[in-house]
N, C-alpha and C positions, 0 to 999 in steps of 0.2 A: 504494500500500500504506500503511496506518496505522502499522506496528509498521518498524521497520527490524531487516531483517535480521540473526542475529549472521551475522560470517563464519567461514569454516572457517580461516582462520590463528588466528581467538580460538579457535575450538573446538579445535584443536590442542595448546594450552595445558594443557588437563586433560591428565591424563598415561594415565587411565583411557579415554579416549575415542582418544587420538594411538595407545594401543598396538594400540587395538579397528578403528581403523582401515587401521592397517597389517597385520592379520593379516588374511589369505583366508578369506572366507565357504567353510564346509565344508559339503557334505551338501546331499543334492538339487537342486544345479544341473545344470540340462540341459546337453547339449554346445553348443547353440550360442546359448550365455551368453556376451555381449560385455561390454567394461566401457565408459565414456565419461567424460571429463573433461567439465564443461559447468564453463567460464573466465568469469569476469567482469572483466575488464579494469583499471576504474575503477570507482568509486563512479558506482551508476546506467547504467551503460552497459552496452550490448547483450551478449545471453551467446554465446560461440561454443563451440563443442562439438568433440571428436575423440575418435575409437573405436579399439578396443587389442582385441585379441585373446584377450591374456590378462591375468591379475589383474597383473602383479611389472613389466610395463611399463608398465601405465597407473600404478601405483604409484609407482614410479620417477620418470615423467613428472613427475606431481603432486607426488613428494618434490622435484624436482630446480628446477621452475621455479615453487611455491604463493609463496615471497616476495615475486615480481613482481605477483600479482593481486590485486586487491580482493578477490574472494570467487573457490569455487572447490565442486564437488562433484567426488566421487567415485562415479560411479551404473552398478549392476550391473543389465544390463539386462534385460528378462524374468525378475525375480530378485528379491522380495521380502524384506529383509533385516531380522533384529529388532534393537531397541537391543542396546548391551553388557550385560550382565550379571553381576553382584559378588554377593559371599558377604555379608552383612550377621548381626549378633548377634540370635536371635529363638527362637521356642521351636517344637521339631520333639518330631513323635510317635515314640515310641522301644519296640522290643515286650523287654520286664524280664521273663525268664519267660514264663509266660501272658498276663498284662496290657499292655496298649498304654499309657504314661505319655506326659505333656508335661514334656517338660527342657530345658534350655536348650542351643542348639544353633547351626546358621549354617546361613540359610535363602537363596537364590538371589532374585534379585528383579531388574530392569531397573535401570539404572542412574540414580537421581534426577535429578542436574546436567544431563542431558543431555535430560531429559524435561521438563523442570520449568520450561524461557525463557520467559517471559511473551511471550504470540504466536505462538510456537511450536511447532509440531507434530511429531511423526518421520514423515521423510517413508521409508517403507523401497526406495525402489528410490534415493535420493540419499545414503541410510547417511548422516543427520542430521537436525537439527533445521531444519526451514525455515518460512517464512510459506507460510500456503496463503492467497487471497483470488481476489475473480472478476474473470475476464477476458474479454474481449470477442476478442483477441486475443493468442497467446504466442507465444513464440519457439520451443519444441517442437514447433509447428503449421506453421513459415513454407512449411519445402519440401512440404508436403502441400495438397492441394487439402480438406481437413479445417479446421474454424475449431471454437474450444472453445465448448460451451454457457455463456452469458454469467452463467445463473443456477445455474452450479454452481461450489462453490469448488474452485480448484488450487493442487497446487504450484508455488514461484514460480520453481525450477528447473526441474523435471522434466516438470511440466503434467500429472502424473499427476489425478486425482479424489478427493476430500476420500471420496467414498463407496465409490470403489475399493478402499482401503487399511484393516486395522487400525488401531485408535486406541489406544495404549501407554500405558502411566502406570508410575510408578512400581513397583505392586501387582501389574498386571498387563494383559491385553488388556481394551479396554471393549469 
């Protein structure tokens, strides 16, 4: 990979992102939505993975042992997840009577910090920002007789498809 990774202990920091993460994705998740912790050990070393049943233990998990690892995802699986989202100062349409006016107001928007890492993409089923880049081979591949297309990019957790996914910005979906 070119860019190195931030980790989820830095990203934990923001306090906008730590809250966003500890709160359960609401709304249209199927029943049988598992969570996964995918652990990175060391800097550079092989990712291993463990699946939770539900949100408040893998939560847990990850609240109880993230200071020991290097890096660390928190991934809902079968479950595409959007950045956080903040109220920001900006001008909304407002109906005055008959007339429809622009005044100033607080307009929703994705959360910039979190979109914004140079190299970085949101990756929505690892609910963060990660490198995506191509691989010949992933660790999300190993127990499967499946190998990833070499000329496509992934995530460098989840091994999801650069073209699978929404691409998030700031403003809005691209």
């Amino acid at each position: 990979m070119s860019t190195e990774q931030v980790t989820l202990r830095e990203l934990v920091k923001d306090s906008v992102y730590r809250q966003w993460l500890r709160t359960e994705p609401v709304g249209g998740f199927p029943d049988f939505v598992k969570f996964r912790i995918y652990v990175q050990r060391e800097r550079g070393g092989r990712w291993a993975k463990k699946d939770f049943d539900d949100f408040k233990s893998a939560y847990n998990f990850l609240a109880r042992h993230l200071k020991e690892w290097h890096d660390a995802a928190f991934v809902a699986r079968n479950h595409a997840c959007r950045p956080p989202v903040v109220r920001v100062p900006g001008k909304v349409k407002k109906k005055i009577g008959k007339q429809i006016k622009v005044v100033p107001g607080f307009v929703r928007q994705y959360y910039a910090p979190i979109l914004s890492i140079d190299g970085h993409q949101w990756c929505p089923y690892c609910r963060r920002p990660t490198v995506f880049d191509f691989f010949s081979e992933h660790h999300a591949f190993f127990h499967t007789n499946l190998r990833p297309l070499p000329f496509k990019r992934r995530c460098s957790v989840c091994g999801i498809a650069e073209t699978a996914i929404k691409t998030y910005t700031a403003k809005g979906v691209r």
